[in-house]
C-alpha positions as CSV (number, residue, x, y, z in Angstrom):
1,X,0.0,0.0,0.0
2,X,1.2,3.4,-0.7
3,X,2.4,5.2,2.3
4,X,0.0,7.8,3.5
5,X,1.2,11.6,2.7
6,X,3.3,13.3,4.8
7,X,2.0,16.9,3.4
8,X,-1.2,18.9,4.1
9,X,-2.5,21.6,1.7
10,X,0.8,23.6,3.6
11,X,2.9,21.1,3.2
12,X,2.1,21.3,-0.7
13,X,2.6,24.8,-1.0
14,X,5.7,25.2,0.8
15,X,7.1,22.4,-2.0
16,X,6.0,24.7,-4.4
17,X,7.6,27.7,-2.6
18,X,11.1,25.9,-2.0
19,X,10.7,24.5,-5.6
20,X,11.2,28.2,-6.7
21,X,13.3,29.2,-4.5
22,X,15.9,26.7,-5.7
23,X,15.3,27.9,-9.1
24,X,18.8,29.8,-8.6
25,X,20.5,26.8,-9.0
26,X,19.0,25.4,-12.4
27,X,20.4,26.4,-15.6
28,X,18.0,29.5,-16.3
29,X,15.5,28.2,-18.3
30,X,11.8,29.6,-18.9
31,X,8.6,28.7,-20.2
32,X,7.8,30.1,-23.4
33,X,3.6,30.0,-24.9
34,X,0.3,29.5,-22.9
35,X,2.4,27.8,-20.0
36,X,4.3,30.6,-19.6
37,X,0.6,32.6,-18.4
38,X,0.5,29.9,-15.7
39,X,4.3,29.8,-14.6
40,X,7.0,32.5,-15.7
41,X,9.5,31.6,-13.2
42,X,12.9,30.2,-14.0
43,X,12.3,25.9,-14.2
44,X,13.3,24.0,-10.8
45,X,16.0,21.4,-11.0
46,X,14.3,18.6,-11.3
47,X,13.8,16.9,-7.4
48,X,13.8,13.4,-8.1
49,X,10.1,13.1,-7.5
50,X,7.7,11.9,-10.9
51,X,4.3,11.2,-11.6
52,X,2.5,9.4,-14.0
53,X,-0.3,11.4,-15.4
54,X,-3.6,9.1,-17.5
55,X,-5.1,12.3,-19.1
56,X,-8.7,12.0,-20.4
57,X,-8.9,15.9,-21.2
58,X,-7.1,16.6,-24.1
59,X,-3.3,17.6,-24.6
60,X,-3.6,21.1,-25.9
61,X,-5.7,22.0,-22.6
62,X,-3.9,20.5,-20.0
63,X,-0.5,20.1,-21.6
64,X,0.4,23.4,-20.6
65,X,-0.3,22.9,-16.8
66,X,1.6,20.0,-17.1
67,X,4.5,21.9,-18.2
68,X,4.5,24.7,-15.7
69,X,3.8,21.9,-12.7
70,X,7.5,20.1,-14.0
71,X,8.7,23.6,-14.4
72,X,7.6,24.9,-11.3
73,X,8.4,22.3,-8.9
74,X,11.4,20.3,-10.5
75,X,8.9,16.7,-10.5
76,X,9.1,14.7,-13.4
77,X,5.7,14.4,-15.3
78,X,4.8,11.4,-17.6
79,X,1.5,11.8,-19.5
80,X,-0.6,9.0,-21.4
81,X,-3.5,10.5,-23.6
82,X,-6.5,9.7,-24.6
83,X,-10.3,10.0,-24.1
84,X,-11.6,9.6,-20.9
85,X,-13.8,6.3,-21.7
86,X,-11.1,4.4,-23.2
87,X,-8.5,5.2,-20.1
88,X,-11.1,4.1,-17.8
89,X,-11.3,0.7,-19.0
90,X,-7.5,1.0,-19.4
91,X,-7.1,0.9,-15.9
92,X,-9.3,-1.4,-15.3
93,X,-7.5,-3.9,-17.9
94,X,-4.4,-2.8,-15.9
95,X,-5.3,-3.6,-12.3
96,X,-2.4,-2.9,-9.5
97,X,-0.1,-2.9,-12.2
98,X,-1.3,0.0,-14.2
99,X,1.3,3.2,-14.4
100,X,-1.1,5.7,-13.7
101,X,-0.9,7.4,-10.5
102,X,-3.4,10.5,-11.4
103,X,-6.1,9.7,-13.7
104,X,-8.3,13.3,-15.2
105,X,-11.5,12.6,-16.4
106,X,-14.1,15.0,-18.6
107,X,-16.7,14.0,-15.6
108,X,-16.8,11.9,-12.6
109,X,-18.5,9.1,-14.4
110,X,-15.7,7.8,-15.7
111,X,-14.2,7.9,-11.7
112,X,-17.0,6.5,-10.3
113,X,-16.8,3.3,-12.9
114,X,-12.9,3.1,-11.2
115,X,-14.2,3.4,-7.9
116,X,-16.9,0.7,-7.9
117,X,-14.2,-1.7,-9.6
118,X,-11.7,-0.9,-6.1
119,X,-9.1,1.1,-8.1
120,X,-8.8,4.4,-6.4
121,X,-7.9,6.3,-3.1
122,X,-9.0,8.7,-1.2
123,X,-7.0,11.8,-1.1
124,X,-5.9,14.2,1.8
125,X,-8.4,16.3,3.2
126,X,-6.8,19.0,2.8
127,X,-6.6,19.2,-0.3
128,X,-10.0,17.9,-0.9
129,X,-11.0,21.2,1.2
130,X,-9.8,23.1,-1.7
131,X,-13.3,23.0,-3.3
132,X,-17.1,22.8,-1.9
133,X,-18.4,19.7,-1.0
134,X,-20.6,19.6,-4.1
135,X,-17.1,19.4,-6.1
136,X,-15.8,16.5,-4.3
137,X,-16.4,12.7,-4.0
138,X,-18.1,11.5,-0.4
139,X,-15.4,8.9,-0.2
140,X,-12.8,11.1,-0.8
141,X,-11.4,9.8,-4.1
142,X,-11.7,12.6,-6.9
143,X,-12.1,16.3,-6.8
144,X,-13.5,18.7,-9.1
145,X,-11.4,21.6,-10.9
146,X,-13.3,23.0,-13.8
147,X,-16.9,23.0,-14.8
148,X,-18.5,22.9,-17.9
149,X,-21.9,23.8,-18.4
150,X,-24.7,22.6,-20.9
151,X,-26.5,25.3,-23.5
152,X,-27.8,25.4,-26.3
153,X,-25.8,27.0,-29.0
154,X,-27.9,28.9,-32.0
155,X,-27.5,30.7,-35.0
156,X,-28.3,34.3,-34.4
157,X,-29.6,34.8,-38.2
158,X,-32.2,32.2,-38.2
159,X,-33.3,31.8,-34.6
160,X,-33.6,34.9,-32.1
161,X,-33.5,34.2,-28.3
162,X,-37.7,35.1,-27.8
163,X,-38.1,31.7,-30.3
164,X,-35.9,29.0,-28.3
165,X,-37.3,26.7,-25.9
166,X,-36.8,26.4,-22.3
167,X,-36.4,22.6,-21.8
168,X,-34.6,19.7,-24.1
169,X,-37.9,18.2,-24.0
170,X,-39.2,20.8,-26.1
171,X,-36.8,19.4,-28.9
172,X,-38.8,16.6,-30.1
173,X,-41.6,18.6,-31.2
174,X,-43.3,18.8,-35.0
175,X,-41.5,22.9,-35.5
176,X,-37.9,21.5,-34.1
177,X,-38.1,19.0,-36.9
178,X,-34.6,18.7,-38.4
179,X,-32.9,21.6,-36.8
180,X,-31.0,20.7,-33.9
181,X,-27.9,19.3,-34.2
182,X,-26.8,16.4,-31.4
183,X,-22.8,15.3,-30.8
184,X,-24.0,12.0,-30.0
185,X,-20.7,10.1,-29.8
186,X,-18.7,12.9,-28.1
187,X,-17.7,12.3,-24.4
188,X,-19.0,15.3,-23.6
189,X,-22.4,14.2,-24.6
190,X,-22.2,10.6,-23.1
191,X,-21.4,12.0,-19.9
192,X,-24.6,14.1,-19.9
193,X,-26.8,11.3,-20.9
194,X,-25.6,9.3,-18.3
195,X,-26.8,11.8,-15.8
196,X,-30.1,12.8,-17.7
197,X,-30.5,8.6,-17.3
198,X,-29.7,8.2,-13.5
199,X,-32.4,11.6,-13.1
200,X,-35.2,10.5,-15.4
201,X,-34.6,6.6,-15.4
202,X,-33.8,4.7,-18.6
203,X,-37.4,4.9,-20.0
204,X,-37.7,8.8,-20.2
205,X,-34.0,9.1,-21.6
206,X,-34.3,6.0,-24.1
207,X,-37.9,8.0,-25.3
208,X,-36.1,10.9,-25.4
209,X,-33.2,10.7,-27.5
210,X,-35.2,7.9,-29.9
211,X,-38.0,10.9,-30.2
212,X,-35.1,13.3,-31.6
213,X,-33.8,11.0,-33.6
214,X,-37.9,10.5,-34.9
215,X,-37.8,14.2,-35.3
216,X,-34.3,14.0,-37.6
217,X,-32.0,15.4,-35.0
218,X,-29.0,16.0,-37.0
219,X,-25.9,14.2,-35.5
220,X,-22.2,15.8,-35.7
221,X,-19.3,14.0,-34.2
222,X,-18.2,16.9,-31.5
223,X,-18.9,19.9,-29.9
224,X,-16.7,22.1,-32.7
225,X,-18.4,21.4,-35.1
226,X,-21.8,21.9,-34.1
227,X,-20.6,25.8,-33.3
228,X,-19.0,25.8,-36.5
229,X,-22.4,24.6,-38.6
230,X,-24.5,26.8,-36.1
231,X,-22.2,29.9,-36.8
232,X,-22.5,29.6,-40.8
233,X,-26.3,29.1,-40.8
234,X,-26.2,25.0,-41.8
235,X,-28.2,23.9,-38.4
236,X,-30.2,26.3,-36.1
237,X,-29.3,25.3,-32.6
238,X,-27.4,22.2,-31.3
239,X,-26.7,20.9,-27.8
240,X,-23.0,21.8,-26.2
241,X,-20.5,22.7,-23.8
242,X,-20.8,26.5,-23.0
243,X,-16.6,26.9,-23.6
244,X,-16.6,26.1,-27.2
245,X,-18.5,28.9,-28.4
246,X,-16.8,31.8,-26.5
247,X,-13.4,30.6,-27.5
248,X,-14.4,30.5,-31.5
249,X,-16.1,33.8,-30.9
250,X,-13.2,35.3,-29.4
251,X,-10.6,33.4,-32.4
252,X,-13.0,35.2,-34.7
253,X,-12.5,38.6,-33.4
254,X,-9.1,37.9,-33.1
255,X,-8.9,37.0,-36.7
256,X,-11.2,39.6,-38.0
257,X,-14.2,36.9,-39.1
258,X,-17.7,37.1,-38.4
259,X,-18.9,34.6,-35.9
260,X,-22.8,34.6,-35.8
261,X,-23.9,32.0,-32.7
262,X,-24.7,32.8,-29.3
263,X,-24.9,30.5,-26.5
264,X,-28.7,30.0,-25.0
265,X,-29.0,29.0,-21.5
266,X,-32.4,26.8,-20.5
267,X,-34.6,26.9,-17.8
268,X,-32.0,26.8,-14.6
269,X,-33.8,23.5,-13.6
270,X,-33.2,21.7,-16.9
271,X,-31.5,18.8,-17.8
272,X,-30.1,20.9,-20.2
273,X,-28.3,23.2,-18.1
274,X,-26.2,20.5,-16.1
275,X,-22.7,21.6,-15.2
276,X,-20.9,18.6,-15.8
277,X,-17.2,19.0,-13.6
278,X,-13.6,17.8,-15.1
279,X,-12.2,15.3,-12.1
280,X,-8.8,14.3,-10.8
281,X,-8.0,10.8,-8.6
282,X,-5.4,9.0,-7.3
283,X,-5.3,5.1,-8.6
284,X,-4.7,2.6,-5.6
285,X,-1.5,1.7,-7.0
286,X,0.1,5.7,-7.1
287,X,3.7,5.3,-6.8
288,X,5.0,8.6,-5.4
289,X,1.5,9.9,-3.2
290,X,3.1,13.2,-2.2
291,X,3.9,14.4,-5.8
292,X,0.3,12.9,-6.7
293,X,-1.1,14.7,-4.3
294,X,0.9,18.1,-4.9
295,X,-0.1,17.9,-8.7
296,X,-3.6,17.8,-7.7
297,X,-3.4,20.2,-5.7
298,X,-1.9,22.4,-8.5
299,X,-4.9,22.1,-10.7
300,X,-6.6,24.0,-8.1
301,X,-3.8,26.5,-7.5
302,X,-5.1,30.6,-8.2
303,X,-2.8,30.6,-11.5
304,X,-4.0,27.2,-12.9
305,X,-7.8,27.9,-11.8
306,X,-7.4,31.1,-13.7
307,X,-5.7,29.8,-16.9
308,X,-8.7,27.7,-17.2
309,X,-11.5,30.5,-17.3
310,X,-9.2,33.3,-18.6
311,X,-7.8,31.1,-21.7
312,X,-10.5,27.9,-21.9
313,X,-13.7,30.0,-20.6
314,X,-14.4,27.5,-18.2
315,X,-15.7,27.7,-14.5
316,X,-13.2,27.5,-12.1
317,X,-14.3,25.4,-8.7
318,X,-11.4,26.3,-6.6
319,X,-12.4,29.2,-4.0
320,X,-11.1,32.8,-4.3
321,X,-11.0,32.8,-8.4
322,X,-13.5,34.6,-9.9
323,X,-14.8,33.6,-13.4
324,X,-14.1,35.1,-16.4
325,X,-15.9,38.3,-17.1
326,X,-17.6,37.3,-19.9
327,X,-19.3,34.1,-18.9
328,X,-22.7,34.5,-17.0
329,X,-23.3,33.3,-13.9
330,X,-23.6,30.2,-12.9
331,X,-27.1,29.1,-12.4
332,X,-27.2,25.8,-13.8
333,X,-28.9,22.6,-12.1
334,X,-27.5,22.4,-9.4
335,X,-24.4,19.6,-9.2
336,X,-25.3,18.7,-5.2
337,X,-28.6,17.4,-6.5
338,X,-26.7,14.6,-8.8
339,X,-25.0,12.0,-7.5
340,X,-22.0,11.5,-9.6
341,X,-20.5,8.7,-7.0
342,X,-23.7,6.6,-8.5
343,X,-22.8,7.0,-11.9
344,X,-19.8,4.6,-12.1
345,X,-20.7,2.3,-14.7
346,X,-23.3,4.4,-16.0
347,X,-21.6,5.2,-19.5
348,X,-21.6,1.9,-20.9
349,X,-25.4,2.0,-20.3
350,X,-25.7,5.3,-22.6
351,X,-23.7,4.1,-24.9
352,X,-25.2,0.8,-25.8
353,X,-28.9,3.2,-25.9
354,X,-27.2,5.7,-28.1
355,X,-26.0,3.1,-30.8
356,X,-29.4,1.6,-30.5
357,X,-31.4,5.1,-31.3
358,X,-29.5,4.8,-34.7
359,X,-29.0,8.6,-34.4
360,X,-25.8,8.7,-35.7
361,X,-26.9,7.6,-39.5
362,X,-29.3,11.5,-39.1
């Protein structure tokens, strides 16, 4: 068994502070790009600490937090990629003898599925006190660190706000026929189905999604290219995560292009407007718990909390950062009133129904 951390939250922080602080004796070298916005301190010697990272949220995103963490604090970082799904089942497969000492998921789904199977532990508490209850597993063994909410994304041309519905259920009627766009294989997707199953039961959900695919819901493989169709008129609105449209509104200005959709937020109490939280674990066979546990930590640290809503748009969990001016506030369903520790499992379910529905041949 892994010996039990010798570090509180303080502990952590003081790593980082004497990580720096030894910077004087490294060879001078800096971060350079987006990393360089989350760290711009001279790189640590490295301290003979590593950690073996399964990532299930995608390089470009957290590939520079990874960087500035080795920078920062001198331990060695080794990353496997891939969807969140897929490294689940990895670990599984893998048992004691998987590499993986932090696994990040898209949602806690995926964690719970680990959980139920006996591959995790429980982290320190205090750095599961870095976030809200709400944001945290009962049992200790993931913790939130950005939120990403549900909306509906729609084409400001064709549809004006005073025409959209208020519920997902509203959808699958006659004068929706064949404009909504669904990203039915996406993670992002499965993850919400999962919970719209465990809130509804099976019965609702299965009616549901085979009702839009009835009403020619139109399916497009991920979230990007729903925006993308929605912004040049080809679909009317689609069902996403609220980040990808504020980042290709803000590439447009940037550019000088015209970007013409809007995000649409349903009814508060909608299934629709689930925020759905990224999650980071420790597997039961972590190697080096301290520099687990200190990485962790780091996702929730004021710069990295901030690099996610300033450069991703996302909702940072961690208390004392605010969200990014231009996102609304938060006033989604509530993520207290799911239980996300139940959910382990749950996306095999939705994945069998969604093949079923035969929505991905709309």
């Amino acid at each position: 068994m892994a010996k039990k951390s010798r570090f509180g939250l303080a502990g952590v922080l003081l790593a980082l502070v004497l990580a720096a602080a030894a910077c004087g004796g490294s060879d001078g070298t800096k971060l350079d790009g987006v990393a360089a916005t989350i760290y711009g301190g001279t790189c640590a010697d490295g301290n003979g600490s590593a950690v073996t990272v399964y990532s299930g949220r995608s390089e470009y995103l957290i590939g520079p937090v990874l960087d500035a963490f080795e920078c920062e604090t001198g331990t060695s970082v080794k990353t496997r990629w891939n969807n969140s799904t897929d490294l689940a089942l990895q670990i599984d497969t893998e048992g004691d003898r998987t590499d993986a000492d932090v696994f990040i998921s898209r949602s806690p789904g995926p964690v719970g599925f680990l959980e139920s199977k006996g591959l995790l532990t429980s982290m320190d508490s205090n750095v599961l006190g870095l976030v809200a209850d709400e944001h945290r597993g009962a049992n200790g063994t993931w913790i939130g660190f950005s939120g990403r909410k549900r909306v509906l994304v729609h084409n400001l041309d064709s549809v004006p706000p005073s025409e959209l519905p208020t519920s997902v259920f509203e959808l699958t009627e006659p004068e929706w026929r064949g404009r909504v766009a669904i990203p039915a294989t996406n993670g992002s997707f499965l993850d919400w189905f999962t919970v719209f199953r465990d809130q509804y039961g099976d019965d609702v959900a299965t009616q549901w999604l085979d009702d839009m695919v009835d009403n020619d819901a139109r399916y497009y493989p991920n979230n990007v290219a729903i925006v993308e169709a929605a912004s040049r008129g080809e679909i009317d609105v689609g069902l996403v995560n609220h980040y990808y449209n504020y980042r290709m509104a803000a590439d447009a200005e940037a550019s000088g292009s015209e970007h013409r959709a809007a995000n649409y937020d349903l009814s508060d109490e909608d299934i629709g407007s689930l925020l759905i939280i990224s999650a980071a674990t420790m597997t039961a066979s972590v190697d080096d718990r301290e520099a687990a546990q200190s990485f962790i930590a780091y996702l929730l640290s004021p710069p990295v909390q901030r690099y996610f809503t300033r450069n991703t748009y996302e909702y940072p969990l961690a208390g004392g950062v605010e969200p990014n001016p231009v996102l609304p506030p938060l006033s989604a369903m509530s993520i207290g009133s799911v239980d996300f520790d139940a959910l382990g499992g749950g996306f095999e379910g939705s994945e069998d129904i969604i093949q079923r529905s035969g929505v991905t041949s709309n």
